[in-house]
LOFI-696140 format. One line per 4 residues: number of its first residue (from 0); their letters; for each residue x, y, z of C-alpha. Coordinates in nm, 3 decimals, decimal comma, padded with zeros to 5 digits. Layout:
<atoms>
NUM = A = X:Y:Z ~ ...
</atoms>
This chain:
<atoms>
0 = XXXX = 27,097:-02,068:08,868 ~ 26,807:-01,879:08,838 ~ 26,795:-01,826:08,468 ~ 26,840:-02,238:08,464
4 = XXXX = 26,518:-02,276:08,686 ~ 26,319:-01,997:08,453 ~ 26,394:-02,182:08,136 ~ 26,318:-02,532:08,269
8 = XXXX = 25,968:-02,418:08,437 ~ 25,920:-02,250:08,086 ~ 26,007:-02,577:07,950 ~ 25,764:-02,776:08,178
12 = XXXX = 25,466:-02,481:08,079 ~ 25,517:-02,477:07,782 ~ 25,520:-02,909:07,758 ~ 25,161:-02,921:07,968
16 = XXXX = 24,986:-02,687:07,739 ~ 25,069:-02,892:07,377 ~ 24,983:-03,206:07,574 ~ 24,659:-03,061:07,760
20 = XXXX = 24,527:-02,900:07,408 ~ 24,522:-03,199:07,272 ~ 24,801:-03,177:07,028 ~ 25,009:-03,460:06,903
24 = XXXX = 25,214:-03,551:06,639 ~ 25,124:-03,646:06,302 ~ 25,259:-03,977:06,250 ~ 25,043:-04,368:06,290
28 = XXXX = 24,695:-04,371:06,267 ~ 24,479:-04,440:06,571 ~ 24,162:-04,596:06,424 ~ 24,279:-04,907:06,520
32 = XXXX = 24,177:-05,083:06,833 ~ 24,472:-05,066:07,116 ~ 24,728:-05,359:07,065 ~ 24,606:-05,460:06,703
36 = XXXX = 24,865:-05,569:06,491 ~ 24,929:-05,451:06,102 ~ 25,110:-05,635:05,878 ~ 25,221:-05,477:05,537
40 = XXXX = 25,305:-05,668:05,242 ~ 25,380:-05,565:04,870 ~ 25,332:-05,789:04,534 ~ 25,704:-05,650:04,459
44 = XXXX = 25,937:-05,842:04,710 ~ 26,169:-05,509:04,674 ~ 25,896:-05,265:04,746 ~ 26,012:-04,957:04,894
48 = XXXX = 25,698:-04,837:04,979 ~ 25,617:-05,106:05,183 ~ 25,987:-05,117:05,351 ~ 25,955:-04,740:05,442
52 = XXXX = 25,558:-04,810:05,581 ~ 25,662:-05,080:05,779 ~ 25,959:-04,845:05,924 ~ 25,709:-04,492:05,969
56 = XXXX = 25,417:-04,704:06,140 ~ 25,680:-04,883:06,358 ~ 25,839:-04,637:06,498 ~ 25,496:-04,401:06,529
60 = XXXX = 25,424:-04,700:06,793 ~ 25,179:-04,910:06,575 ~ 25,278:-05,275:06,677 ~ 25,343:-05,469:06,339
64 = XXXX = 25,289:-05,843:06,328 ~ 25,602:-06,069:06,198 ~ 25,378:-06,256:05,957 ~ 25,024:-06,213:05,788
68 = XXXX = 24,880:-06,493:06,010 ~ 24,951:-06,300:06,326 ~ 24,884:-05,932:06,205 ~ 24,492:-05,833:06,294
72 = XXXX = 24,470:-05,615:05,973 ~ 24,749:-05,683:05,646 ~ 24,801:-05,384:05,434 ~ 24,855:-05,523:05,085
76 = XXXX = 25,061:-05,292:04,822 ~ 24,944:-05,452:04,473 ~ 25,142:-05,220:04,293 ~ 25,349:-04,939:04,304
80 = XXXX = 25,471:-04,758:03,979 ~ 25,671:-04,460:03,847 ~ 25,623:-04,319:03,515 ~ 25,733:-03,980:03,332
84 = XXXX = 25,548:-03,865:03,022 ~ 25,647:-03,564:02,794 ~ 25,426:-03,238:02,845 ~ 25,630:-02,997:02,647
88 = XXXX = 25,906:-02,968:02,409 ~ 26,091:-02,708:02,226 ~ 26,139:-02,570:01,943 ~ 26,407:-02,856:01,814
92 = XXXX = 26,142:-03,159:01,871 ~ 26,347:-03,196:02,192 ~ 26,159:-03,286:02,599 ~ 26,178:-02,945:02,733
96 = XXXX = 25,959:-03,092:03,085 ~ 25,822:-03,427:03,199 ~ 25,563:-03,478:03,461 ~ 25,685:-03,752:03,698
100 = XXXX = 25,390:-03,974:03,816 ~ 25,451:-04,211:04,122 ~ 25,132:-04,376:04,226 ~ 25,040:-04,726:04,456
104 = XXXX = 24,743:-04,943:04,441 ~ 24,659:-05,132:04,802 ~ 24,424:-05,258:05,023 ~ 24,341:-05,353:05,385
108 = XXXX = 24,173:-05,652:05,555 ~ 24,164:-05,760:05,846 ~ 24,186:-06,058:06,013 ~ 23,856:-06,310:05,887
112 = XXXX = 23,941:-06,170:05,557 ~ 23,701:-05,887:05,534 ~ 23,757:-05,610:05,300 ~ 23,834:-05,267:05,496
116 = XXXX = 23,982:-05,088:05,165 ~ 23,956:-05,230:04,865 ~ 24,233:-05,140:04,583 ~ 24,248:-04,784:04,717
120 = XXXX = 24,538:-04,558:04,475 ~ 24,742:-04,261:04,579 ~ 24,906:-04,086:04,360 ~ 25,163:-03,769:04,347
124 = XXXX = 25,275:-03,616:04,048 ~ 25,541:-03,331:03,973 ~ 25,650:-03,122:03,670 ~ 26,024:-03,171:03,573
128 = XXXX = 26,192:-02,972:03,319 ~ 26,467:-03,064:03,109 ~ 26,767:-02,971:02,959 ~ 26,976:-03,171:02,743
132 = XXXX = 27,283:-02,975:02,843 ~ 27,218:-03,087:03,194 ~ 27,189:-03,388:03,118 ~ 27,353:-03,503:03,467
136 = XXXX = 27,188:-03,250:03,709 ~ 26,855:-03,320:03,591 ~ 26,872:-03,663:03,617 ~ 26,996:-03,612:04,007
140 = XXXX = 26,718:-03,408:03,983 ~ 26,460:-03,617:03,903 ~ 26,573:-03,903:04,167 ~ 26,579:-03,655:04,463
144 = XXXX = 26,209:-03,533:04,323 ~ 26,163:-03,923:04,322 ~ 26,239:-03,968:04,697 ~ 25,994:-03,708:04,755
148 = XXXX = 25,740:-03,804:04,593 ~ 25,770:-04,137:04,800 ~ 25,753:-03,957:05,102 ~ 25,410:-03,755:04,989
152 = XXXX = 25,251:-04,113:04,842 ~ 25,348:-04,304:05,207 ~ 25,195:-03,991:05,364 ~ 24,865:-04,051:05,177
156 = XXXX = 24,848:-04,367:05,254 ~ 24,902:-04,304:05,622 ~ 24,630:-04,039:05,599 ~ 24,360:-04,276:05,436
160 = XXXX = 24,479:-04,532:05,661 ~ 24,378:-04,306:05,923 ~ 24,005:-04,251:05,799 ~ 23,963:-04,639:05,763
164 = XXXX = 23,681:-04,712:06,043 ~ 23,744:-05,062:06,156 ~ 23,430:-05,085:06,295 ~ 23,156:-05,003:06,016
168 = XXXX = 23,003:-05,275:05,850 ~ 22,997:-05,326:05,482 ~ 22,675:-05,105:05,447 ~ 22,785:-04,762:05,668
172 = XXX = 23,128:-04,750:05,470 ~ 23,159:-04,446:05,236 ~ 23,418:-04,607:05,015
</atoms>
């Protein structure tokens, strides 16, 4: 009984100093003014990167509007893009390693239609190398470095989303 009371007080210490430091965890941006709305959109109707936004910002408790003419700001993904371009090869003429490119283009407005971020890009890129006796493995590979990569190019764009002040007018922003 008493090692279960030690271990929760621990518990309950340990909980108050993270929370009194000011630590949190990394996740929605807070720029924002208290119960705005974001809406995200993509030029692609089947854009993941805009599916897996909406889902991170959602559940990091950023309220997301149902349509554009609701939202307070609309997060617009113009284009989203994955390429691969040869950066070595052997001696038979033959790819010995790729570097896999993923990259977005987007912006932000909010809602009287006034430019926040304008055609912003994020972009991640990773080496690959390949074997054609592998043929199977490295393309498994190359989709899991793929998923990745998505995960690092939504994390940008949470981060500059983050640094966006809502507030400056068209003169005091630095982008």
């Amino acid at each position: 009984m008493k090692k279960i009371l030690v271990r929760t007080l621990s518990a309950l210490l340990a909980v108050s100093l993270i929370s009194s430091c000011g630590w949190h965890l990394r996740g929605a941006p807070k720029n924002f003014p208290p119960g705005s709305e974001l809406y995200i959109t993509a030029e692609d109707p089947r854009s993941d990167i805009a599916e897996e936004l909406t889902r991170l910002l959602r559940s990091g408790g950023i309220p997301m509007a149902e349509t554009p003419a609701l939202a307070d700001y609309v997060l617009t993904i113009h284009k989203e893009e994955e390429r691969r371009r040869t950066v070595a090869v052997n001696a038979k003429g033959r790819v010995a390693e790729y570097e896999l490119i993923t990259s977005a283009l987007y912006s932000v407005a909010d809602s009287n239609g006034r430019v926040l971020l304008n055609n912003a890009e994020a972009d991640v890129y990773r080496a690959l190398e390949w074997d054609d006796t592998e043929t199977v493995s490295k393309g498994e590979e190359e989709l899991l470095l793929r998923e990745e990569m998505r995960r690092e190019l939504i994390s940008r764009i949470i981060d500059r989303l983050r640094r966006i002040d809502v507030s400056a007018t068209l003169e005091e922003r630095s982008y």
